[in-house]
KEDRENVO-249947 format. One record per residue: residue in three letters; residue number from 0; x, y, z of N, C-alpha, C in turn. Coordinates in steps of 0.001 Angstrom, whole numbers, plus 500000, padded with zeros to 6 digits. Example, Ala and Ser with C-alpha at 12.3 -4.5 7.8 and 13.67 -1.06 7.14 Angstrom:
2
ALA | 0 | 513190 | 494310 | 507800 | 512300 | 495500 | 507800 | 513200 | 496700 | 507800 .
SER | 1 | 512850 | 497750 | 507080 | 513670 | 498940 | 507140 | 512900 | 500030 | 507870 .
END
This chain:
116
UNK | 0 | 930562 | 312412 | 935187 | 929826 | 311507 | 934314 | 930724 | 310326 | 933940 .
UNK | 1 | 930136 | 309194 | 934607 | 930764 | 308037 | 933785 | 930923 | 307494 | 932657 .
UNK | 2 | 931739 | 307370 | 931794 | 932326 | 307055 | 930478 | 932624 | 305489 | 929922 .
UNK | 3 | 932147 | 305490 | 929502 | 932367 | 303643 | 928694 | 933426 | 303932 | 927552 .
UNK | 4 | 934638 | 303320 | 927394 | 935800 | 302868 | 926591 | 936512 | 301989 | 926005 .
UNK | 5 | 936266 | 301787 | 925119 | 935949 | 300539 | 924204 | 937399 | 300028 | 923485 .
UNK | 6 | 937944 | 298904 | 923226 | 939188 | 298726 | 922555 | 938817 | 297204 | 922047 .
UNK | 7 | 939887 | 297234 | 921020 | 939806 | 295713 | 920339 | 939632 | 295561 | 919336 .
UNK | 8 | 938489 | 296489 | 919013 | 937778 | 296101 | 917241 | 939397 | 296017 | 916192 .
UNK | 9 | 939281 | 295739 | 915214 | 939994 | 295724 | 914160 | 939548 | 295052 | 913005 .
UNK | 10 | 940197 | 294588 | 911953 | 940160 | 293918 | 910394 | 940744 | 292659 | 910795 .
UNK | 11 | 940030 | 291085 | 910985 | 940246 | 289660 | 911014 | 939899 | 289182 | 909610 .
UNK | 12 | 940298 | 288501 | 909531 | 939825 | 287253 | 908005 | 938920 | 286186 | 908523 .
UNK | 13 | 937600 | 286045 | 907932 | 936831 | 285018 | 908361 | 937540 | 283820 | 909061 .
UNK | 14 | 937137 | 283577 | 910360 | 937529 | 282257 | 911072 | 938325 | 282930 | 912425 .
UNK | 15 | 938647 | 283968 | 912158 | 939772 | 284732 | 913251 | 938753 | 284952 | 914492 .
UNK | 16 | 939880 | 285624 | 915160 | 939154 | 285696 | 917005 | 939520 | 287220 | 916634 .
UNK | 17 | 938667 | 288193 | 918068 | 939129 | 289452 | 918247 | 938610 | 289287 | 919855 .
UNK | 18 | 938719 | 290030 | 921012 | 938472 | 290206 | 922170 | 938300 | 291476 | 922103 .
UNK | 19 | 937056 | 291837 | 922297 | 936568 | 293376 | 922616 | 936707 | 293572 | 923763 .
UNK | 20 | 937301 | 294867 | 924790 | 937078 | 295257 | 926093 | 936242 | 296295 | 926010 .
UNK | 21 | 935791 | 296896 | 927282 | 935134 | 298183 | 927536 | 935559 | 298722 | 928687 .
UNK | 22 | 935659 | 299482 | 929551 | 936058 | 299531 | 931037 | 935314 | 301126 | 931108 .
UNK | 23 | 934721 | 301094 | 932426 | 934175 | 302248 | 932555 | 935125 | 303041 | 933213 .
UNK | 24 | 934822 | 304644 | 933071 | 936093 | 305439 | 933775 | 935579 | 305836 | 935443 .
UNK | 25 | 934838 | 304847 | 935729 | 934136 | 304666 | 937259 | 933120 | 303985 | 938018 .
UNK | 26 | 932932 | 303898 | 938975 | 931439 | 303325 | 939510 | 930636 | 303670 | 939286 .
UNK | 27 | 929588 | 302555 | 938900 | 928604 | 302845 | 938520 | 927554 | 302424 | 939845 .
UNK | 28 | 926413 | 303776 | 940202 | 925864 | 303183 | 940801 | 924714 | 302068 | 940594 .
UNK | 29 | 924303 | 300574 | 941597 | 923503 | 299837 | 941367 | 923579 | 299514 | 939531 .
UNK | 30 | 924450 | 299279 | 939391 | 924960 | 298779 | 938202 | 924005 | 297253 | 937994 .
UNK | 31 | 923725 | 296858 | 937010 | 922847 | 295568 | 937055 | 922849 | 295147 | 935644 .
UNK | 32 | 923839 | 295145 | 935012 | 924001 | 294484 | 933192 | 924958 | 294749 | 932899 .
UNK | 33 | 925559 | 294861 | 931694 | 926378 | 294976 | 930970 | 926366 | 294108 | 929537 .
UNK | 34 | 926759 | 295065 | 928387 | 926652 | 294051 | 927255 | 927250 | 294626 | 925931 .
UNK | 35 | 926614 | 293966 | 925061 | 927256 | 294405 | 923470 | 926557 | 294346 | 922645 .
UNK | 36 | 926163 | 295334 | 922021 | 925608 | 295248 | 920946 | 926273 | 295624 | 919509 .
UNK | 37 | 925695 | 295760 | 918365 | 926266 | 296031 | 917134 | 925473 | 296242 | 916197 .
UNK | 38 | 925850 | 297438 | 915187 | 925037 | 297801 | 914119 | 926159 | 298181 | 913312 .
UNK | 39 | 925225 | 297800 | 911564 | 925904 | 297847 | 910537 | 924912 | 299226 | 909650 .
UNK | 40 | 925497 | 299625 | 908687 | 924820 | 301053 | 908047 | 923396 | 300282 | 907703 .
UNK | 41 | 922376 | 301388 | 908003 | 921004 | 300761 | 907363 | 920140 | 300544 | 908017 .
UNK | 42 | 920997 | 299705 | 909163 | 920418 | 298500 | 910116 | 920477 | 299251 | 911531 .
UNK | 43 | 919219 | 298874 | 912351 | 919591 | 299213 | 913834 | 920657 | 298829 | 914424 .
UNK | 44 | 920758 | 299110 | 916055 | 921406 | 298942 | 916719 | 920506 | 297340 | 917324 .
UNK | 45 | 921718 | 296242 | 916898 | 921013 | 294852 | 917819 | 921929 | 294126 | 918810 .
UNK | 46 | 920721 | 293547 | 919804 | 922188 | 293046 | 920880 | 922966 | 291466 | 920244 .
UNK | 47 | 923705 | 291877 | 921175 | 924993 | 290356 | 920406 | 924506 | 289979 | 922032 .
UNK | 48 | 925080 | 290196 | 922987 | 925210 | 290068 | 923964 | 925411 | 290143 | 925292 .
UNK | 49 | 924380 | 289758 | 926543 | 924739 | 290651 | 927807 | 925197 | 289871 | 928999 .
UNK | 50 | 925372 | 290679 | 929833 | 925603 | 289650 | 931682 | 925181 | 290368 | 932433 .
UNK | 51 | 924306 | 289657 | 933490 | 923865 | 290307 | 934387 | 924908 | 290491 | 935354 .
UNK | 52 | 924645 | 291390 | 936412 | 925882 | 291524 | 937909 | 925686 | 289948 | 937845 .
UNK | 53 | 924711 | 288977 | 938563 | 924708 | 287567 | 938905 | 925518 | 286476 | 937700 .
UNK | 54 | 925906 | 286865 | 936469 | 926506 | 286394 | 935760 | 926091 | 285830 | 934877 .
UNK | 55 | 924349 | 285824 | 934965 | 923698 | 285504 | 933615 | 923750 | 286019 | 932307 .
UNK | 56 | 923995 | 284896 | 931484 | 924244 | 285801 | 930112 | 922910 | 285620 | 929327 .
UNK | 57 | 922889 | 285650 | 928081 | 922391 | 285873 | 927085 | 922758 | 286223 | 926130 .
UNK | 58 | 922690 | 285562 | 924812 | 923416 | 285862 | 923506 | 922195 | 285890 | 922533 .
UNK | 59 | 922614 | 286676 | 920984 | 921810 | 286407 | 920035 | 922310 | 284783 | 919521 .
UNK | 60 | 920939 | 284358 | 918722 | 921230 | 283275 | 918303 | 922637 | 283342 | 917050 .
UNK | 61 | 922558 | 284323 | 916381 | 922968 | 284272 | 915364 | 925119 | 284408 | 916044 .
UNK | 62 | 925275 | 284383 | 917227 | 926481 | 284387 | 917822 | 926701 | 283377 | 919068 .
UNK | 63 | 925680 | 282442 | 919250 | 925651 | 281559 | 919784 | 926604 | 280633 | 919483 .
UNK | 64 | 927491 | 280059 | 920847 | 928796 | 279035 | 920584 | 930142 | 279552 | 919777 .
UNK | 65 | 930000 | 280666 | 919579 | 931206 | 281170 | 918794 | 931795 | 282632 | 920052 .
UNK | 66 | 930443 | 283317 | 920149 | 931226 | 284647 | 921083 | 930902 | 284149 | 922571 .
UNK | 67 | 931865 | 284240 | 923508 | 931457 | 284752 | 924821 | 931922 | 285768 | 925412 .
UNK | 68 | 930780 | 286084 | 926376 | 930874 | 287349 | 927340 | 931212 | 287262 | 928267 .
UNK | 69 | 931765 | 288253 | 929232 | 932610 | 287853 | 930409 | 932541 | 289140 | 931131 .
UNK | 70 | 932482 | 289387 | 932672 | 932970 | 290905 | 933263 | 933977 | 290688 | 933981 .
UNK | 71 | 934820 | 291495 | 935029 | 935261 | 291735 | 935950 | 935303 | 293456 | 936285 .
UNK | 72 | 934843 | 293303 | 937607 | 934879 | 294575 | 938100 | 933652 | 295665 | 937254 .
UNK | 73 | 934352 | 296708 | 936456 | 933842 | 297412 | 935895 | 934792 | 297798 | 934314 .
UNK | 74 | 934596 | 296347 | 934149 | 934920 | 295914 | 932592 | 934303 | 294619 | 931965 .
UNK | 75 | 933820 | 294857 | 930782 | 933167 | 293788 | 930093 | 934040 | 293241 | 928729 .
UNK | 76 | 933890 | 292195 | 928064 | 934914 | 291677 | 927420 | 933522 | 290611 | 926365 .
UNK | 77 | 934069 | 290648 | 925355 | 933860 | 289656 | 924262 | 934569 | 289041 | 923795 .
UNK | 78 | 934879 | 287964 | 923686 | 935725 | 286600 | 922924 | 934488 | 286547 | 921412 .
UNK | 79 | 935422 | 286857 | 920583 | 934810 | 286768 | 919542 | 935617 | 286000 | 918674 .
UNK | 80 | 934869 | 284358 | 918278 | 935838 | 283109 | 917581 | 934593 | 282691 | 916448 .
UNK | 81 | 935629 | 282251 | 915671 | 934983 | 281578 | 914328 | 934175 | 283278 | 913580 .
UNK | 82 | 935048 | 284314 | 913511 | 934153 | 285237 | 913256 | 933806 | 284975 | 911669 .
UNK | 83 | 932521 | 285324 | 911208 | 932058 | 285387 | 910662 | 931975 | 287233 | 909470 .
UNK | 84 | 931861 | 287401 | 908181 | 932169 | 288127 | 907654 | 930191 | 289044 | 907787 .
UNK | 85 | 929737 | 288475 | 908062 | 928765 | 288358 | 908819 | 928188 | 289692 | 910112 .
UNK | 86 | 929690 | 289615 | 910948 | 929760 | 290188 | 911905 | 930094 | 290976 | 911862 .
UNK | 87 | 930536 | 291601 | 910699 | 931129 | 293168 | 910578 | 930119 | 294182 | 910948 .
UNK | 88 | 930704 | 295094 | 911829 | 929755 | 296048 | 912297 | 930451 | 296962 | 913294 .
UNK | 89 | 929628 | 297880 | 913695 | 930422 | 298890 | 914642 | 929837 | 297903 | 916450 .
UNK | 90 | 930618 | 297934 | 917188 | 930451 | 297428 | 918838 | 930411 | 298576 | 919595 .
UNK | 91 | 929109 | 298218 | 920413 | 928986 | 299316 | 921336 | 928955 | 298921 | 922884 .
UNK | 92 | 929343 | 299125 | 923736 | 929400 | 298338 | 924846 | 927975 | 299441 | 925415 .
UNK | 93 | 927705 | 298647 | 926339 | 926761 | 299375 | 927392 | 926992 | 298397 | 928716 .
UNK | 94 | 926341 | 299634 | 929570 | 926035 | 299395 | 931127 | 925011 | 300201 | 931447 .
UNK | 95 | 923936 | 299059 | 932405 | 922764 | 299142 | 932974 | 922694 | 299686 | 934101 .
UNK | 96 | 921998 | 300643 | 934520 | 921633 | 300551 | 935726 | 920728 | 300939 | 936328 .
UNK | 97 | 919582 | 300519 | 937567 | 918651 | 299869 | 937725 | 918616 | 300717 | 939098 .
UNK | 98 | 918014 | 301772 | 938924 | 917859 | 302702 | 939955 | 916886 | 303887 | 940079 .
UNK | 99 | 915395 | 303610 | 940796 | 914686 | 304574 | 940126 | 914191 | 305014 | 938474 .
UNK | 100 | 913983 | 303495 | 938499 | 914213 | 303323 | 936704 | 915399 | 302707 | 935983 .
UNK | 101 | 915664 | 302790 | 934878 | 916884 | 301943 | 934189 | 917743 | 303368 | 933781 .
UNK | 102 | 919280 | 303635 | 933963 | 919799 | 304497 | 932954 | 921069 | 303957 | 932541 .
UNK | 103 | 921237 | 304060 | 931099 | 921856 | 303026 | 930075 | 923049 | 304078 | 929454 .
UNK | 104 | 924249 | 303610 | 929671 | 925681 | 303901 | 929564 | 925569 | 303608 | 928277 .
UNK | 105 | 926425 | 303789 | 927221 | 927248 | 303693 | 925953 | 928478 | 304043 | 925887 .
UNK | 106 | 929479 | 303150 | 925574 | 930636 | 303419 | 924481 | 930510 | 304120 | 923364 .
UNK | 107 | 931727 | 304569 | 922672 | 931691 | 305471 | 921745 | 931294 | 304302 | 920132 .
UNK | 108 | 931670 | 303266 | 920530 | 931838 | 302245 | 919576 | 933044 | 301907 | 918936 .
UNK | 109 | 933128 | 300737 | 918280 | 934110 | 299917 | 917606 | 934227 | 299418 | 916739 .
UNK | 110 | 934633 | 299376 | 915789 | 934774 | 298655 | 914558 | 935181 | 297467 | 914648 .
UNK | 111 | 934411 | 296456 | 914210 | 934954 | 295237 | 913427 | 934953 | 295070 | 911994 .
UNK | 112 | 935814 | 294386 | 911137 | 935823 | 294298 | 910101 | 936019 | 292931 | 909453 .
UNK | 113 | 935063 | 292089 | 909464 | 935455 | 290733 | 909184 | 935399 | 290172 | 907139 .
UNK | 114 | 936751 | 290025 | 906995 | 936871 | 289884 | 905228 | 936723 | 288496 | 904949 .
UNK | 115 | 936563 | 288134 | 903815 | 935978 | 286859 | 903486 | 937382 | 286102 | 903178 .
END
């Protein structure tokens, strides 16, 4: 079973950067996404942001021009700038894949902690 592994999160002061990774512990077959989402207590799980294999992204508005997403191989990455106190939440990486239906990978998750 393939495993999603997550690093990066930590405690920034509003305005700071963090770079989230994920790296899976293998191939995935017909792999076709990858992304990030985040939830805070209360609140669902919502996406921040994904990439397709072709390299299309998609972001929420509310992280638009501040985070980008990025892959290589079978690792996904967030540049997370101008963070916002806002953004505090747990990160969950996922991976898609598109085979006889969709079946959807998770990380264990990550903490961010953004202070005012």
């Amino acid at each position: 079973q393939v495993q999603l592994v997550e690093s990066g999160g930590g405690l920034v002061q509003a305005g700071g950067s963090l770079r989230l990774s994920c790296a899976a512990s293998g191939t995935i077959f017909r792999l076709n996404a990858m992304g990030w989402y985040r939830q805070t207590p209360g609140q669902q799980r919502e996406l921040v942001a994904t990439i397709t294999n072709r390299g299309n992204t998609n972001y929420a508005d509310s992280v638009k021009g501040r985070f980008t997403i990025s892959s290589a191989e079978n690792t996904v990455y967030l540049q997370m700038d101008s963070l916002k106190p806002e953004d505090t939440g747990v990160y969950y990486c996922n991976f898609r894949a598109l085979f006889a239906g969709a079946t959807d990978y998770w990380g264990k998750g990550t903490l961010v902690t953004v202070s005012s």
